[in-house]
DRENPA-3360 file (N, C-alpha, C; in nm, 2 decimals, always signed):
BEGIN
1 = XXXXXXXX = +0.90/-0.09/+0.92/+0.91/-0.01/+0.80/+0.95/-0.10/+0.69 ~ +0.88/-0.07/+0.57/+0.91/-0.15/+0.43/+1.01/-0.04/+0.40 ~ +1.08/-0.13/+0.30/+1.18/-0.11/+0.16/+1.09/-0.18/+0.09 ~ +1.12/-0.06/-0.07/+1.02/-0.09/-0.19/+1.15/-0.07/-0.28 ~ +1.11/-0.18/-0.36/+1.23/-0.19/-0.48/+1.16/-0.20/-0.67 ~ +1.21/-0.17/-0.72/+1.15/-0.19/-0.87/+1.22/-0.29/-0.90 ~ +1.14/-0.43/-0.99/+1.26/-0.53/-1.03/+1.22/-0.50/-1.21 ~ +1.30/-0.56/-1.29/+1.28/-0.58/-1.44/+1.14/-0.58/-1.49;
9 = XXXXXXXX = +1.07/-0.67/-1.42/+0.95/-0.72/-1.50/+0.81/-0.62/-1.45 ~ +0.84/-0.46/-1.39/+0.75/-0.42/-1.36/+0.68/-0.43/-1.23 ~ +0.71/-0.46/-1.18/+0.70/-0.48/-1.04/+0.76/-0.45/-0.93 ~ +0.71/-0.45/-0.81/+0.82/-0.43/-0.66/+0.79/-0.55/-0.58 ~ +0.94/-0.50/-0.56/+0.95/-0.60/-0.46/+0.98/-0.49/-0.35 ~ +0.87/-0.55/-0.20/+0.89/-0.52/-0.06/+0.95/-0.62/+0.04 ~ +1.04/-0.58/+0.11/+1.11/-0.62/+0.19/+1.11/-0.58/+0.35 ~ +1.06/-0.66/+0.48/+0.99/-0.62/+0.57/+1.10/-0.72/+0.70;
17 = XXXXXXXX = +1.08/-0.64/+0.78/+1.13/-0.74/+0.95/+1.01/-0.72/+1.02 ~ +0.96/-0.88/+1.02/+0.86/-0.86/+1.14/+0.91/-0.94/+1.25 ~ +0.91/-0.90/+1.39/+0.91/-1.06/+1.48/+1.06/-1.08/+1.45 ~ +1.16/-1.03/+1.41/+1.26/-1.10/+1.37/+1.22/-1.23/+1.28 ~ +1.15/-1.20/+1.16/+1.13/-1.27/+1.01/+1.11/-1.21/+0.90 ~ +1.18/-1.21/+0.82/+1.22/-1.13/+0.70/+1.07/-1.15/+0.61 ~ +1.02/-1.09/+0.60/+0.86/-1.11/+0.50/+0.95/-1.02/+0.36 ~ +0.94/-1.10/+0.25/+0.95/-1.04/+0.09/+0.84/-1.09/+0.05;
25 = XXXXXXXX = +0.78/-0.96/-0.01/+0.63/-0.94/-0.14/+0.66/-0.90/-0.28 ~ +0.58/-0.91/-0.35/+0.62/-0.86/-0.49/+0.47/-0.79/-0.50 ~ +0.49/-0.71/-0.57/+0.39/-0.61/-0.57/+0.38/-0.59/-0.74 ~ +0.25/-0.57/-0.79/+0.22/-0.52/-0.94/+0.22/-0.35/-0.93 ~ +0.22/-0.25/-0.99/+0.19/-0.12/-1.03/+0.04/-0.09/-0.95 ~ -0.07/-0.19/-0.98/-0.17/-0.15/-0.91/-0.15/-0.17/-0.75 ~ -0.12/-0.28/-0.71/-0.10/-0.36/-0.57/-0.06/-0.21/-0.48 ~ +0.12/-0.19/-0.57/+0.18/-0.07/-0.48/+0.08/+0.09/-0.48;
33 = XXXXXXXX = +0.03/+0.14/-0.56/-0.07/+0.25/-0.55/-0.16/+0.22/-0.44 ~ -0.25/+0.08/-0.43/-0.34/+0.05/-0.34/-0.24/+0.02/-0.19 ~ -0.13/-0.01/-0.17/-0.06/+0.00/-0.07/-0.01/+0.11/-0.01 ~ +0.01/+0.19/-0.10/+0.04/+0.35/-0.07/-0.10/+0.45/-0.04 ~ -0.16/+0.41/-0.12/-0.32/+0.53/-0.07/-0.36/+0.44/+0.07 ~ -0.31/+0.30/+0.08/-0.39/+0.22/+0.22/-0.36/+0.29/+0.35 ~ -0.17/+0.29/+0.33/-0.09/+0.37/+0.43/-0.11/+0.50/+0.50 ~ -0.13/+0.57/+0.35/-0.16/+0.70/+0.37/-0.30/+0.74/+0.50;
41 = XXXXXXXX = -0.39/+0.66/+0.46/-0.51/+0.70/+0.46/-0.60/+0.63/+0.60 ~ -0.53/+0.50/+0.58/-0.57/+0.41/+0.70/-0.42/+0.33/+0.77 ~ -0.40/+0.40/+0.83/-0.23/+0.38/+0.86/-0.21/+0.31/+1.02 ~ -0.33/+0.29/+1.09/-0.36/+0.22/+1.21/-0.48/+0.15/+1.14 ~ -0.52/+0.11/+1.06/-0.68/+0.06/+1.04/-0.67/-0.13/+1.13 ~ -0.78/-0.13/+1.20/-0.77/-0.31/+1.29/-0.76/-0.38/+1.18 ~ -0.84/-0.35/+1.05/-0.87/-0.48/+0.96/-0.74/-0.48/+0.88 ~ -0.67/-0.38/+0.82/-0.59/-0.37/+0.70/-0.48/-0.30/+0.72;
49 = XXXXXXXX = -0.44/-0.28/+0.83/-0.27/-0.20/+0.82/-0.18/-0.34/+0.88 ~ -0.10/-0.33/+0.80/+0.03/-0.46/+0.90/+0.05/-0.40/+1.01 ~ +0.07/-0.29/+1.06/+0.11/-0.22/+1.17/+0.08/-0.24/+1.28 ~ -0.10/-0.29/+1.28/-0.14/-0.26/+1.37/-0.13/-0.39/+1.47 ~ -0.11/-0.38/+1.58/-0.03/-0.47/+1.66/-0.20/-0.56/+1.69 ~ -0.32/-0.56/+1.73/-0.39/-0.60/+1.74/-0.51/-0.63/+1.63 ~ -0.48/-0.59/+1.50/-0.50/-0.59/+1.38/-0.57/-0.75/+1.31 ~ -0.64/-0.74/+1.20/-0.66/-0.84/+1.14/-0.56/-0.87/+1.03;
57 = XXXXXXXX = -0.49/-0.76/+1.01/-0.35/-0.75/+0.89/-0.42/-0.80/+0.78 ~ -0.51/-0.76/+0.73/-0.59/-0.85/+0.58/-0.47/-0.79/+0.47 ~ -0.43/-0.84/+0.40/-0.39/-0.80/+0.26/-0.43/-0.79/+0.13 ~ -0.51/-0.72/+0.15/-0.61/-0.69/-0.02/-0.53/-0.67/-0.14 ~ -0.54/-0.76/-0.23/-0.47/-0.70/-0.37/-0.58/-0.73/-0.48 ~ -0.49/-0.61/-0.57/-0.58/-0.59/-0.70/-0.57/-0.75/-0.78 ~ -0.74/-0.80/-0.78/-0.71/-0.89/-0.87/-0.81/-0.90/-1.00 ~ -0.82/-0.78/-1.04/-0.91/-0.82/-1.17/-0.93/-0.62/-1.17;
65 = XXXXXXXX = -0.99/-0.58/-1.27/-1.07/-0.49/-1.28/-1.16/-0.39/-1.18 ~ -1.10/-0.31/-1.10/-1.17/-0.30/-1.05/-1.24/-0.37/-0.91 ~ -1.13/-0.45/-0.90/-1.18/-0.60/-0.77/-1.07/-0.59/-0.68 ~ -1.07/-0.64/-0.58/-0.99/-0.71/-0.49/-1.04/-0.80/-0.41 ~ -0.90/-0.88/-0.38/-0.93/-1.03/-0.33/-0.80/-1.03/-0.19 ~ -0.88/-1.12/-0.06/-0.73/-1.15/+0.00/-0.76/-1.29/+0.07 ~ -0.70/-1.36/+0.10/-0.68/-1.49/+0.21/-0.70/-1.45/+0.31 ~ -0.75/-1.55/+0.41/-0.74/-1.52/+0.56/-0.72/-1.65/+0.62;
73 = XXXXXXXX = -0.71/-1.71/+0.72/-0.72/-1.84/+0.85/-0.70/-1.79/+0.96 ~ -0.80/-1.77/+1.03/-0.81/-1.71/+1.17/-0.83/-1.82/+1.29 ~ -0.77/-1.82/+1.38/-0.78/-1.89/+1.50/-0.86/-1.86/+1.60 ~ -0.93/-1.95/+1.68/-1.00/-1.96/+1.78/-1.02/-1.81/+1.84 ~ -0.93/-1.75/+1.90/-0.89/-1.63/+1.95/-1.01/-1.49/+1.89 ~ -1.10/-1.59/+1.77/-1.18/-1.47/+1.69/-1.31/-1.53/+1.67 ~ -1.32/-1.62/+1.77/-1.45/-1.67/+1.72/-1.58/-1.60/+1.79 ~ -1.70/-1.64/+1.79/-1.80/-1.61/+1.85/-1.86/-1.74/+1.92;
81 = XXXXXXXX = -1.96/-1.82/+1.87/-1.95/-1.97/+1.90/-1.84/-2.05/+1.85 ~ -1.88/-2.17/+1.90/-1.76/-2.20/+1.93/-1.69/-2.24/+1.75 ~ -1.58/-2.29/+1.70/-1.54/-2.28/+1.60/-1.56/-2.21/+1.47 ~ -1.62/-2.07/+1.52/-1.73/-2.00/+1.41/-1.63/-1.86/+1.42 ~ -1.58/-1.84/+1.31/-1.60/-1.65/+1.29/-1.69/-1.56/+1.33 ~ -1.65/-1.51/+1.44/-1.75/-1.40/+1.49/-1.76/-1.29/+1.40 ~ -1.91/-1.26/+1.36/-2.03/-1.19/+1.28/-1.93/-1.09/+1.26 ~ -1.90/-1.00/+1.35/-1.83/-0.88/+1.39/-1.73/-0.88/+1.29;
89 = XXXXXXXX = -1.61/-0.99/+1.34/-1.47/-0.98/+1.23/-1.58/-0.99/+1.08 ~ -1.60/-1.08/+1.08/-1.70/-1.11/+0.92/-1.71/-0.96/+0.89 ~ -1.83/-0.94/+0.93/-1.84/-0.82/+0.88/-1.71/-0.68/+0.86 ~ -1.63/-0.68/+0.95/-1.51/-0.60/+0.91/-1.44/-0.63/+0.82 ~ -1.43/-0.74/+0.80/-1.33/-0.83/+0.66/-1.38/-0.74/+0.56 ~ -1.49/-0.79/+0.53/-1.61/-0.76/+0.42/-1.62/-0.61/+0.39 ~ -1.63/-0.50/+0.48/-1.62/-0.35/+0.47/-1.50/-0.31/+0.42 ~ -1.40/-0.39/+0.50/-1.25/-0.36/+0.46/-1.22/-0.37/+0.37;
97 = XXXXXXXX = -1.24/-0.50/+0.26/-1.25/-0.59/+0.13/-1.31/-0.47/+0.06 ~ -1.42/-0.39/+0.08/-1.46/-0.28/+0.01/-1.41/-0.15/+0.03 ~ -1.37/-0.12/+0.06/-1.26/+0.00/+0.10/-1.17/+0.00/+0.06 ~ -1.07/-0.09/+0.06/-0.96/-0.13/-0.01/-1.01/-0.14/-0.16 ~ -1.12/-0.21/-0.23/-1.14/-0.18/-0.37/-1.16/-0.02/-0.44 ~ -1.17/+0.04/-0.36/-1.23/+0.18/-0.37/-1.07/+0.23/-0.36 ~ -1.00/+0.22/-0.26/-0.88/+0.27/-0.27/-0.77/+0.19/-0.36 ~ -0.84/+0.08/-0.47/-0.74/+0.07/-0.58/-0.78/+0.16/-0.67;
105 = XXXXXXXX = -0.88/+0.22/-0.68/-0.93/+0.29/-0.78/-0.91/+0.43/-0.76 ~ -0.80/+0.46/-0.63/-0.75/+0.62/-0.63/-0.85/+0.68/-0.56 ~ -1.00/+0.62/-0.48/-1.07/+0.67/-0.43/-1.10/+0.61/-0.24 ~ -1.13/+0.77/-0.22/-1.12/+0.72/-0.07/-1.26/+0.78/+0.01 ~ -1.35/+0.69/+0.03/-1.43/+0.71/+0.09/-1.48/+0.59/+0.22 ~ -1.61/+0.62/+0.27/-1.66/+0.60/+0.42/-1.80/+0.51/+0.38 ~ -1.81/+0.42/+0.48/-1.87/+0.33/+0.47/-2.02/+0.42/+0.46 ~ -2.11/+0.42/+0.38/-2.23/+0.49/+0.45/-2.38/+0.39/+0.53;
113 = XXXXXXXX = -2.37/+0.27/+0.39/-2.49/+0.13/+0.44/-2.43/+0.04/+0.44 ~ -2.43/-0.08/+0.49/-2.40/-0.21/+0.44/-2.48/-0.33/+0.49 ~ -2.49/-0.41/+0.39/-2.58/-0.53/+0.40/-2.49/-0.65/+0.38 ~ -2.55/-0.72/+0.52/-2.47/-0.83/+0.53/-2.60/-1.02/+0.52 ~ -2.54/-1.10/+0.43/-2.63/-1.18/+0.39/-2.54/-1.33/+0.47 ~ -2.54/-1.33/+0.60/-2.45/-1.49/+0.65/-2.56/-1.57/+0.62 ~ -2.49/-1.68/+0.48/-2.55/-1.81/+0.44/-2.49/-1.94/+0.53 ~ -2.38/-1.91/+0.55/-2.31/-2.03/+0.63/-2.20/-1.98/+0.71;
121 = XXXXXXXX = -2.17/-2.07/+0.80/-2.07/-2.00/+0.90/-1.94/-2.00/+0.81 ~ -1.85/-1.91/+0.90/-1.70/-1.88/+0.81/-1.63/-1.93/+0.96 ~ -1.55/-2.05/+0.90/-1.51/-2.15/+1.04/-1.36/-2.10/+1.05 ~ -1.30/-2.14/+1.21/-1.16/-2.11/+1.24/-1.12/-2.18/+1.17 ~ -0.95/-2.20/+1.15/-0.89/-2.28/+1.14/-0.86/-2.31/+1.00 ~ -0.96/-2.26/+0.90/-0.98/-2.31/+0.78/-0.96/-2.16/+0.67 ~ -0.90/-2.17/+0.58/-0.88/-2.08/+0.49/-1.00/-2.05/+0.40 ~ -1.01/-1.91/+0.40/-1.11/-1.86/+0.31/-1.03/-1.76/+0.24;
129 = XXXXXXXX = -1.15/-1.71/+0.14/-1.13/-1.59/+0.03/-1.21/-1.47/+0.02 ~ -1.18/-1.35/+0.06/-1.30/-1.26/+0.04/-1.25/-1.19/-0.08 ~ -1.37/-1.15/-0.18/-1.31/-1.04/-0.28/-1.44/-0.94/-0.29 ~ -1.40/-0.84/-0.35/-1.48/-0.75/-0.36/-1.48/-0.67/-0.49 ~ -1.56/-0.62/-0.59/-1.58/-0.53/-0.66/-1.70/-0.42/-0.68 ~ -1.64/-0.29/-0.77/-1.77/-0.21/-0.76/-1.85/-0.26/-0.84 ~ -1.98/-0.21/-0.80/-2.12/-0.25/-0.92/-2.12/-0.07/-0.95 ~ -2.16/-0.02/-0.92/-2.23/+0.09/-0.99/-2.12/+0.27/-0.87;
137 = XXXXXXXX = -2.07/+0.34/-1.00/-2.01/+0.47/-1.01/-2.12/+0.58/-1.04 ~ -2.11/+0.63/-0.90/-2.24/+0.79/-0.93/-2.21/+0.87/-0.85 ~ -2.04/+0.92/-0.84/-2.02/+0.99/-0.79/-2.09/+1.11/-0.69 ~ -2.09/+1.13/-0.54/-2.01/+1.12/-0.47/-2.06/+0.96/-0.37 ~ -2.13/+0.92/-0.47/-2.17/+0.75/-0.43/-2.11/+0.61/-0.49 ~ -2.08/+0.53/-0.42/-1.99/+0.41/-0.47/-2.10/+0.28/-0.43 ~ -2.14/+0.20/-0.52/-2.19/+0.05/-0.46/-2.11/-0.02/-0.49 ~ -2.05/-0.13/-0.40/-1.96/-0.24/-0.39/-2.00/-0.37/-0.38;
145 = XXXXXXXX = -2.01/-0.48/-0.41/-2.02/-0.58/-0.34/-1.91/-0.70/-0.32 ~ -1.91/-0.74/-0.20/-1.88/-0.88/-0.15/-1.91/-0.99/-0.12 ~ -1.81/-1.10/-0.13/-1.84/-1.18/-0.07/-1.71/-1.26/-0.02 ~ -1.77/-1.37/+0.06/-1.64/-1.48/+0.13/-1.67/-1.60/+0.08 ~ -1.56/-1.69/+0.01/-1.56/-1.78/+0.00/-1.45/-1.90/+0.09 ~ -1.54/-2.02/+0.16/-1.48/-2.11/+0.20/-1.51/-2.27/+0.19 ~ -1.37/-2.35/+0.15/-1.41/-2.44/+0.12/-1.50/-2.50/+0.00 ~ -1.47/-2.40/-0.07/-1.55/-2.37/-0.22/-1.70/-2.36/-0.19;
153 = XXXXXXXX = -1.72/-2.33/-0.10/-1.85/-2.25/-0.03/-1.91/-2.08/-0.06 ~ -1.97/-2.07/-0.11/-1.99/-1.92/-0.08/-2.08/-1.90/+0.05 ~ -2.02/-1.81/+0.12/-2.08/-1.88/+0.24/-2.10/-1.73/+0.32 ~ -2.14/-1.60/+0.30/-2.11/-1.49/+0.31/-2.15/-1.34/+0.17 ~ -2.25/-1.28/+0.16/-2.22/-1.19/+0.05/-2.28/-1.06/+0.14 ~ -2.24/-0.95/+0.10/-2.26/-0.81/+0.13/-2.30/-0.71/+0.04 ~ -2.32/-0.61/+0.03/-2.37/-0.47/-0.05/-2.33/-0.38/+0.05 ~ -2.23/-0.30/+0.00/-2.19/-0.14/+0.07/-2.24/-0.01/-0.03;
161 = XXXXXXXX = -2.26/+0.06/+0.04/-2.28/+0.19/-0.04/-2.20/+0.30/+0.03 ~ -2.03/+0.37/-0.06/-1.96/+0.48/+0.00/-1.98/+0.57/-0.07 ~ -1.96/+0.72/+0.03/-1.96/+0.82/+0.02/-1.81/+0.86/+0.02 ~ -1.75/+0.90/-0.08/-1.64/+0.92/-0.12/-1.66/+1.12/-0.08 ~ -1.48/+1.09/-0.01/-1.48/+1.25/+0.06/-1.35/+1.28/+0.02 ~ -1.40/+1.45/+0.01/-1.34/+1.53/-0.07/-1.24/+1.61/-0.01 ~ -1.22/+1.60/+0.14/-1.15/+1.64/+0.26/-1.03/+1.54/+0.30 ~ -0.94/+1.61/+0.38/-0.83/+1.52/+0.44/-0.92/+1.46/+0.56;
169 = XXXXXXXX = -0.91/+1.34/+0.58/-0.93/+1.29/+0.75/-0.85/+1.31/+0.81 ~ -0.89/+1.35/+0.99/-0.82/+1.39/+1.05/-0.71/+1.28/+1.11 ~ -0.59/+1.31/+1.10/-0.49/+1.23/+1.11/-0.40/+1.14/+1.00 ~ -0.43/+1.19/+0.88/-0.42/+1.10/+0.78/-0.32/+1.19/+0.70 ~ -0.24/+1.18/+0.66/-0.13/+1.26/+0.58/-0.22/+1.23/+0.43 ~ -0.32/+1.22/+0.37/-0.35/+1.20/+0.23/-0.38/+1.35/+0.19 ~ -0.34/+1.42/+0.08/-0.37/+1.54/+0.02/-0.52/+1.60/-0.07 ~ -0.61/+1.49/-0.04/-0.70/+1.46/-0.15/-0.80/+1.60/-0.03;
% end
C-alpha cells in the first residue's frame, strides 16, 4: 500500500515498502489522476499494476500532451529467442502504453484492433522507451499510436483503436 503526500511545489510525493525497500516517487497532478484511474480500473493488470506479483510493473507517466512515456530493462526470463524480447511482452508493453494514455485523459476503454510493426528486435538486458499518444478523438472511438525506442533505435511502432465504455468492469471499483 502507497502513502500519497502533497509537497509545496504541486506535486506528490509517494512513499511505498516493497521487498523490504522503501521506493519514494514524486508525482505531477497529471501522473497522480493517471495513477488513481490505473488502480481503480486495472488493479491486478500483468503489464501496469505494481501489485501484481508476476507483472511487468511498467510505470507510464504523463509526458507531454496527451502522451505517455515509461522505461523498461527486462531480463532473460522474458525472452523468446535467445536475447530478444518476446513479441508477446512487446506487444503488451505497447497496448498497455496505450491504455494508460487514454486513462491520462480520464478515459477508460478496451483494446478493440491493434497493429504491430517489429522493425528490429527489442533486446534483454538493455534499456528502452515506449511512449504513446492519441492521433484522432471520435468518440465512442480512440486511435493511439506507439512506439519503442532502444538504443536510439526506433525499433517497434503500433496503431490501436479503443472503444471507450460507458459501464463499470466487472471487478473494478471505477464509477464511470
Amino acid at each position: 500500500m502507497s502513502k500519497v503526500w502533497p509537497d509545496s511545489q504541486g506535486c506528490y510525493i509517494t512513499i511505498k515498502l516493497k521487498e523490504n525497500r522503501l521506493i519514494i516517487n514524486t508525482l505531477n497532478q497529471q501522473d497522480l489522476q493517471l495513477v488513481d484511474l490505473r488502480q481503480q480500473v486495472h488493479p491486478g493488470c500483468i503489464v501496469c499494476s505494481p501489485d501484481n506479483l508476476s507483472g511487468l510493473k511498467m510505470d507510464y507517466r504523463v509526458t507531454g500532451e496527451k502522451e505517455v512515456s515509461a522505461q523498461f530493462q527486462f531480463d532473460r526470463n522474458y525472452q523468446g529467442y535467445g536475447n530478444r524480447l518476446h513479441g508477446g511482452v512487446i506487444s503488451a508493453i505497447l497496448d498497455g502504453a496505450m491504455a494508460n494514455c487514454l486513462f491520462a485523459q480520464n478515459c477508460v476503454a478496451v483494446t478493440a484492433d491493434l497493429h504491430i510493426r517489429f522493425r528490429h528486435p527489442i533486446l534483454t538486458g538493455h534499456y528502452g522507451q515506449v511512449r504513446a499518444w492519441i492521433v484522432r478523438e471520435t468518440p465512442p472511438i480512440y486511435v493511439v499510436e506507439a512506439e519503442i525506442i532502444q538504443d536510439d533505435q526506433l525499433r517497434v511502432v503500433a496503431t490501436g483503436k479503443f472503444m471507450k465504455l460507458n459501464h463499470p468492469i466487472e471487478g473494478t471499483t471505477t464509477d464511470e
